[in-house]
N, C-alpha and C positions, 0 to 999 in steps of 0.2 A: 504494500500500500504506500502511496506517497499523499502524503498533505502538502497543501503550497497554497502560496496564494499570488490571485490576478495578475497584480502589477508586479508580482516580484523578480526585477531582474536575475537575479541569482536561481529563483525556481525556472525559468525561460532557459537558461544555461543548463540544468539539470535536465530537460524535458528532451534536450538534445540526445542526450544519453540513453532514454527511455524510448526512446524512439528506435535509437541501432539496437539496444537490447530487444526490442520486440521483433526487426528486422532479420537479424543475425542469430538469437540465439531461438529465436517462438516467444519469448517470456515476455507477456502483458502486467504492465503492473498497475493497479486501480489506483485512479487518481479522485482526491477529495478536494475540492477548494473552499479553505477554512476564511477567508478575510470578509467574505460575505455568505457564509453560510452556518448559523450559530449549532446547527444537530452535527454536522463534519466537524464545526471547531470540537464541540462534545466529545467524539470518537478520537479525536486524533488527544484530546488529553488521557482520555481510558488509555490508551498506548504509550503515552510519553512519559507518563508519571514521573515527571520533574528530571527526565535524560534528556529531554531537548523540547526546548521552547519557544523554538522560532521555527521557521521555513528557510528550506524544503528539510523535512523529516520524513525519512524513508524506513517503516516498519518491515517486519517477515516474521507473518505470524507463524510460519513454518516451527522457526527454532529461536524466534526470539531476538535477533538482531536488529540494530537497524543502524542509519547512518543520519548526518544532519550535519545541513549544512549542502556547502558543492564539495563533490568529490569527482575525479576522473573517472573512466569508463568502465577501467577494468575494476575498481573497488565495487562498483555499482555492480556490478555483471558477476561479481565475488558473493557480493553481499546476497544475489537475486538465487546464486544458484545455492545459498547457504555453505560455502567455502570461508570457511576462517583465515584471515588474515595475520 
């Protein structure tokens, strides 16, 4: 899952990523946008529980990982297929 919001530069950069990951690897990752949407900002706190409190916050509910913040492609692509870094 990724939370982000509209205007946010830095989530626009991150979307790049999510994009060749769904190209290159099949892997779709659901996106919430929390800045105008109070039930997604909700969800995206049940998951953040005080690890990251800004955008983009990238959950996996998988195994519990996530990242926050920009990160490069391959952390992202690490993170998605649940590979520890």
């Amino acid at each position: 899952m990724e939370f982000y919001g509209a205007e946010c530069p830095t989530c626009k950069e991150m979307e790049k990523h999510l994009l060749k990951l769904k190209e290159v690897e099949g892997i779709e990752v659901t996106q919430f946008e929390v800045w105008h949407n109070s039930i997604n900002q909700s969800i995206m706190m049940k998951y953040a529980k005080s690890r990251c409190m800004g955008v983009p916050f990238l959950f996996n509910k998988k195994n519990e990982t996530f990242l926050c913040g920009l990160h490069d492609y391959e952390s992202v692509k690490n993170w998605a297929k649940g590979v520890k870094e």
